[in-house]
C-alpha positions in Angstrom: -3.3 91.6 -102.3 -0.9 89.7 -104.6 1.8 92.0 -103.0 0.6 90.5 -99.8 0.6 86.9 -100.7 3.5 87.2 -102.5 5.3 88.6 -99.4 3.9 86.1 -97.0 5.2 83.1 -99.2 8.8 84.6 -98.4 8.4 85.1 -94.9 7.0 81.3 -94.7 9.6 80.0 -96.9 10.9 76.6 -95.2 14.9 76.6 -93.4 17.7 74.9 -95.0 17.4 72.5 -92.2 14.2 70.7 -93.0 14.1 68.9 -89.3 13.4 72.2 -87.6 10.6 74.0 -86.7 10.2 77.0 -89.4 8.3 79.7 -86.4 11.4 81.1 -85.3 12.8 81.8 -88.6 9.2 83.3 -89.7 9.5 85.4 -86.6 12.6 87.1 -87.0 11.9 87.3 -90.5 8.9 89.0 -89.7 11.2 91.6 -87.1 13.9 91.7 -89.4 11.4 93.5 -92.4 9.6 95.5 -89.3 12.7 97.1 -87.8 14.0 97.5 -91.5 10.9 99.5 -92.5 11.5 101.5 -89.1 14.8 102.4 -89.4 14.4 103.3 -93.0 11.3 105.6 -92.1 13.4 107.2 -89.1 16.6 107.6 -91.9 14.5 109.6 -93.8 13.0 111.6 -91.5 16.6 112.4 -89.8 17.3 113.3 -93.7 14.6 115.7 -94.0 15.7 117.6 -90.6 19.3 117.4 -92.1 20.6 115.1 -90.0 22.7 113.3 -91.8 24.8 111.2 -88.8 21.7 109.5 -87.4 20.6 109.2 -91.0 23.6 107.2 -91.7 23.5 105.1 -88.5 19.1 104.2 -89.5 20.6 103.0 -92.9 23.5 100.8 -91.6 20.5 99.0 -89.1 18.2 99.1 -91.7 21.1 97.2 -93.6 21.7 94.7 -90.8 18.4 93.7 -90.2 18.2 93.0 -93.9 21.1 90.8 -94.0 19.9 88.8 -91.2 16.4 88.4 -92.7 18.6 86.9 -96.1 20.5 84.6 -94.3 17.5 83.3 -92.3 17.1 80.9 -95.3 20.4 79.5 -94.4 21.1 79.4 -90.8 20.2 77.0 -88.3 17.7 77.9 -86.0 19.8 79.3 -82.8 22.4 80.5 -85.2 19.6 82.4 -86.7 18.3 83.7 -83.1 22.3 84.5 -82.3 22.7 86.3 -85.4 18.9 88.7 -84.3 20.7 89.0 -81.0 23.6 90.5 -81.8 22.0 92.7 -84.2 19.6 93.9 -81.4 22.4 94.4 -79.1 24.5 96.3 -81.6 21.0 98.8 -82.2 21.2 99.0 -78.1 23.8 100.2 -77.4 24.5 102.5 -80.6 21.7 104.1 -79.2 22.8 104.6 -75.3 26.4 106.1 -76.9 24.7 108.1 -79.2 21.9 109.6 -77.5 22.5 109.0 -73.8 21.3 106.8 -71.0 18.2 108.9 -71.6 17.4 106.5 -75.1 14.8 103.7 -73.5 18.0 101.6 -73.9 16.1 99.7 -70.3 13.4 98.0 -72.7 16.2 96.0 -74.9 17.1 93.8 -72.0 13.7 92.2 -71.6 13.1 91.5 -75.3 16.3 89.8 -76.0 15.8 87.7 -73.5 12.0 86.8 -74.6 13.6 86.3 -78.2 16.1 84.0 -76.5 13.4 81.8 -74.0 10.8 81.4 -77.3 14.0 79.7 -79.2 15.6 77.6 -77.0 12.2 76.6 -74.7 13.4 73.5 -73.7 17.1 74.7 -72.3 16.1 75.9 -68.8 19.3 76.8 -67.6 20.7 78.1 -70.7 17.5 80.5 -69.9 19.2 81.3 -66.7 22.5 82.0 -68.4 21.6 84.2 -71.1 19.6 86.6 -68.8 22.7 86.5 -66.4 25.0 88.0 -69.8 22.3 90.0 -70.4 21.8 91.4 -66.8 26.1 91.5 -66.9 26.1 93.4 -70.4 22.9 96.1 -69.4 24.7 96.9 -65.8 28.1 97.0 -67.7 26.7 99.5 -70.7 24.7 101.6 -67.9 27.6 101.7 -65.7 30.1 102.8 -68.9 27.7 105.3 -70.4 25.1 106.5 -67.9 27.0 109.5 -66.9 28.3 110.4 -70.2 27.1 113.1 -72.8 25.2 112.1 -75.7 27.2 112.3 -79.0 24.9 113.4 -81.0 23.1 116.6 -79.8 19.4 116.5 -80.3 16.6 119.4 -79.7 15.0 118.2 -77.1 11.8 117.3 -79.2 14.2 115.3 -81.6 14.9 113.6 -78.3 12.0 112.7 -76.8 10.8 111.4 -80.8 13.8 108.8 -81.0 13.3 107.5 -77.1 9.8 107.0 -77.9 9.8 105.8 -81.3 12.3 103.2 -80.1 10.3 102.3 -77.2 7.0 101.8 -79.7 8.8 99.7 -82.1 10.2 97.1 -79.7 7.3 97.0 -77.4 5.4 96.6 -81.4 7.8 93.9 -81.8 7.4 91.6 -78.4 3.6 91.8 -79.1 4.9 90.4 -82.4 6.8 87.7 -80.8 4.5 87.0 -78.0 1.3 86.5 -80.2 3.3 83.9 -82.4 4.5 81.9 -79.5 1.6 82.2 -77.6 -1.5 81.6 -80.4 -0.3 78.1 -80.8 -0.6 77.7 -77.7 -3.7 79.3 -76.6 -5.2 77.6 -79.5 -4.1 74.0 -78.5 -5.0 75.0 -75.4 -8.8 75.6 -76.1 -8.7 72.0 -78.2 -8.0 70.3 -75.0 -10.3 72.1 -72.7 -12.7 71.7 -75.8 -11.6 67.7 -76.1 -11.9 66.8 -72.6 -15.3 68.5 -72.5 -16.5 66.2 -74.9 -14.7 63.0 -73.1 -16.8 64.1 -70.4 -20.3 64.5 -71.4 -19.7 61.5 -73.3 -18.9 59.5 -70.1 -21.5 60.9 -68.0 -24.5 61.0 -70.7 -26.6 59.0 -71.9 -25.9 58.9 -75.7 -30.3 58.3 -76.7 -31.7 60.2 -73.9 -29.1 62.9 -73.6 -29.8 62.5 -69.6 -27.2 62.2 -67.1 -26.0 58.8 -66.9 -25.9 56.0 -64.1 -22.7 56.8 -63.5 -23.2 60.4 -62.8 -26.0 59.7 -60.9 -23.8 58.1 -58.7 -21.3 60.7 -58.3 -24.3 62.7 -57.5 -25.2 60.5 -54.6 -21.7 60.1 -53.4 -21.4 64.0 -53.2 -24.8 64.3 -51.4 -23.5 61.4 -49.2 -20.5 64.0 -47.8 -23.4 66.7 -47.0 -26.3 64.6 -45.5 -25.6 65.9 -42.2 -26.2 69.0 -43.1 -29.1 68.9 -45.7 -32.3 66.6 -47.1 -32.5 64.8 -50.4 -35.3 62.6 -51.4 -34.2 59.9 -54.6 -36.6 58.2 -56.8 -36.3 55.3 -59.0 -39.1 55.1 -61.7 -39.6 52.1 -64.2 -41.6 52.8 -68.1 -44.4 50.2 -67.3 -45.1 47.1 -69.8 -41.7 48.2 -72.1 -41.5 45.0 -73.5 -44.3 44.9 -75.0 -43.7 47.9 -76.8 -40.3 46.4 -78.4 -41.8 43.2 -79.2 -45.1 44.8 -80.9 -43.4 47.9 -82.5 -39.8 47.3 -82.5 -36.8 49.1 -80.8 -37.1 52.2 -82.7 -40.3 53.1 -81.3 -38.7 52.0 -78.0 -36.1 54.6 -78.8 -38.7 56.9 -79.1 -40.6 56.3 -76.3 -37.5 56.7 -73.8 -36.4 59.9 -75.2 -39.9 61.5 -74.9 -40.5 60.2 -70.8 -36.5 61.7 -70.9 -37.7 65.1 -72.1 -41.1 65.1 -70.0 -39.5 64.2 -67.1 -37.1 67.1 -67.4 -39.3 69.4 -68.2 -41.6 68.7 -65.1 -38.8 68.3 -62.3 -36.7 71.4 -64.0 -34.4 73.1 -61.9 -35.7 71.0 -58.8 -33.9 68.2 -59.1 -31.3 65.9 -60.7 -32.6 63.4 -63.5 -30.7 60.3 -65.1 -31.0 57.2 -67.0 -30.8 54.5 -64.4 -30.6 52.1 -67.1 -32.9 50.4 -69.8 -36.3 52.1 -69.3 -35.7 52.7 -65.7 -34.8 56.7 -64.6 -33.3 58.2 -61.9 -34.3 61.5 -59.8 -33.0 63.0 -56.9 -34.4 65.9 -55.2 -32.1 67.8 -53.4 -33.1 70.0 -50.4 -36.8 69.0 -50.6 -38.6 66.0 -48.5 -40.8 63.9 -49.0 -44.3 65.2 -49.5 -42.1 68.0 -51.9 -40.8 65.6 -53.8 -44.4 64.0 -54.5 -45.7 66.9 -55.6 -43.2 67.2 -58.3 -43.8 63.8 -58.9 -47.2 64.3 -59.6 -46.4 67.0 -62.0 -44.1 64.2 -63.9 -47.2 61.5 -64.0 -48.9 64.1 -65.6 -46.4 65.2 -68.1 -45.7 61.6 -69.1 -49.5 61.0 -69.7 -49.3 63.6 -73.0 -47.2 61.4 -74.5 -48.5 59.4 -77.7 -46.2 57.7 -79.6 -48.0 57.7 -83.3 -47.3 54.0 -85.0 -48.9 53.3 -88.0 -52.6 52.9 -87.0 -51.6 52.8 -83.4 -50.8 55.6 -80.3 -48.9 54.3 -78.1 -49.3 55.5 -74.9 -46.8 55.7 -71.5 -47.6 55.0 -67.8 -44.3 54.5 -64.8 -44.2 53.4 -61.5 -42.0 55.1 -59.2 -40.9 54.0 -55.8 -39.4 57.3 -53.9 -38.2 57.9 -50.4 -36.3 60.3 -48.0 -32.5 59.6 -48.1 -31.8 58.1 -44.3 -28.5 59.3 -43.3 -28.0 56.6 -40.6 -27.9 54.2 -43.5 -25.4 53.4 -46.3 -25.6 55.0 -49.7 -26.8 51.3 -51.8 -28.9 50.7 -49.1 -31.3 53.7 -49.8 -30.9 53.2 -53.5 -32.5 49.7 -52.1 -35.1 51.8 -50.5 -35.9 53.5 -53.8 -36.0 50.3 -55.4 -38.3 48.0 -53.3 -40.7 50.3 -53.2 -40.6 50.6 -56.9 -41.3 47.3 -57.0 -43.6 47.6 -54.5 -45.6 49.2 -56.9 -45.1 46.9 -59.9 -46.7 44.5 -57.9 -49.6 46.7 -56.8 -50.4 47.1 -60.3 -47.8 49.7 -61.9 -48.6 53.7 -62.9 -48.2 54.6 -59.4 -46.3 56.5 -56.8 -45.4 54.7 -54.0 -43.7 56.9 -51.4 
């Protein structure tokens, strides 16, 4: 573990230039010590066949790579990326002249030029230029060499171990790069789907209820408002009867209390019928979507006797809740405030009829 730690605090080691962004330097760091290791392992192995050309040639990459990862603490960013480049390009196409067109030299194109878009992200047309060289330089190499004999001679066994080892270890290496350059991003990503989330349940809900708020209730109407040719909706407005009182005798926190349990009995007895909301102070909001009137009334019903379970304990006291609701089909031949008016006269309709009542 020390190992470990000890290793990542020279990877993450800062640049000489303290203005720029230290990723790309940890990321070819971090290819620089990966192809190293590979071309060390693949030296070896070439020595223990007694192979000592290719043996040579792992070594000098595996001394490249090593020079680049020292020099990373020194470089400027895009020198640094120019300097990974060319070593790349020089393990490309030492391996189409030494073993043949036949080498997976095809999958160095695409990497350089992912190396090259993650460094310079904000140089569109240098983009567009470097995959053009690129392109230029692949098509020139394959054009020059893909015809020609390999140099060195390989069973074909030996062959088909270095094409695919060299395919594995860059494909290894673009996951490499791609997680780095990507995790950031996912990850801010997921904050701002996550932040504006939050922005918008805390403009559309109620902060003490935890309903819907007035305003959603509204966009809720609005949308129903586009579809009331096609389908029914009946809206009620319902009022807590005598609140006052219970502010002025017990105080605001019992009022608190006594709104957040006709919010939770109210959703527990219209469920997934309907659309409750805090209209406002003690008043609610509930629409009934594809239900008329008589439907509506039952559930209704269902919420008058939900709400009369409530008892509010205080001190020596229970306080007890009764509304009045005024609830009627939505007309489509009229304007969108002038039903809510509907809902509204009629709950005061009710009021003046003596409250805990549904008048439909």
């Amino acid at each position: 573990m020390n190992i470990l730690r000890a290793l990542n605090r020279i990877i993450t080691k800062d640049t000489a230039d303290q203005n720029e962004s230290k990723k790309m330097a940890v990321l070819i760091r971090t290819l620089c010590l990966t192809l190293s290791a590979f071309f060390l392992v693949s030296a070896l192995a070439f020595l223990v066949r007694g192979s000592s050309g290719p043996a040579v040639g792992n070594f000098m990459l595996c001394a490249i790579y090593l020079f680049v990862f020292v020099i990373s603490y020194i470089l400027s960013k895009m020198a640094l990326t120019w300097s990974f480049i060319a070593a790349t390009t020089f393990w490309a196409c030492s391996i189409l002249w030494l073993f043949g067109p036949d080498s997976s030299f095809q999958i160095f194109p695409p990497f350089l030029i992912l190396i090259f878009f993650f460094a310079s992200y904000d140089r569109f047309s240098m983009k567009i230029i470097f995959a053009l060289i690129t392109f230029v330089i692949y098509l020139g190499m394959s054009i020059l060499y893909g015809d020609s004999e390999p140099v060195i001679q390989l069973s074909p066994a030996a062959h088909h171990c270095v094409r695919d080892s060299s395919m594995f270890i860059v494909i290894f290496c673009t996951c490499i790069a791609s997680h780095v350059f990507s995790k950031d991003s996912l990850t801010m990503e997921n904050k701002l789907i996550e932040y504006n989330k939050k922005l918008k349940e805390k403009a559309s809900t109620d902060p003490l209820t935890g309903l819907n708020n007035r305003g959603m209730a509204m966009d809720y109407l609005q949308e129903f408002a586009k579809k009331a040719d096609t389908m029914m909706c009946c809206i009620c407005i319902c009022d807590i009867d005598h609140f006052k009182r219970v502010n002025d005798n017990y105080g605001h926190d019992v009022g608190d209390v006594v709104l957040k349990s006709v919010a939770l009995a109210m959703t527990t007895a219209v469920g997934e019928s309907g659309f409750v909301a805090r209209w406002g102070g003690e008043e609610f909001f509930i629409a009934f979507p594809d239900l008329n009137g008589d439907e509506a009334l039952a559930i209704l019903y269902k919420v008058q006797s939900e709400i009369k379970k409530i008892a509010v304990a205080v001190r020596d006291d229970i306080v007890g809740v009764t509304l009045t609701y005024g609830l009627c089909e939505y007309d489509k031949e009229k304007a969108l405030d002038d039903n809510i008016k509907d809902a509204d006269e009629k709950l005061y309709a009710g009021k003046e009829a003596g409250r805990n009542r549904i008048v439909y």
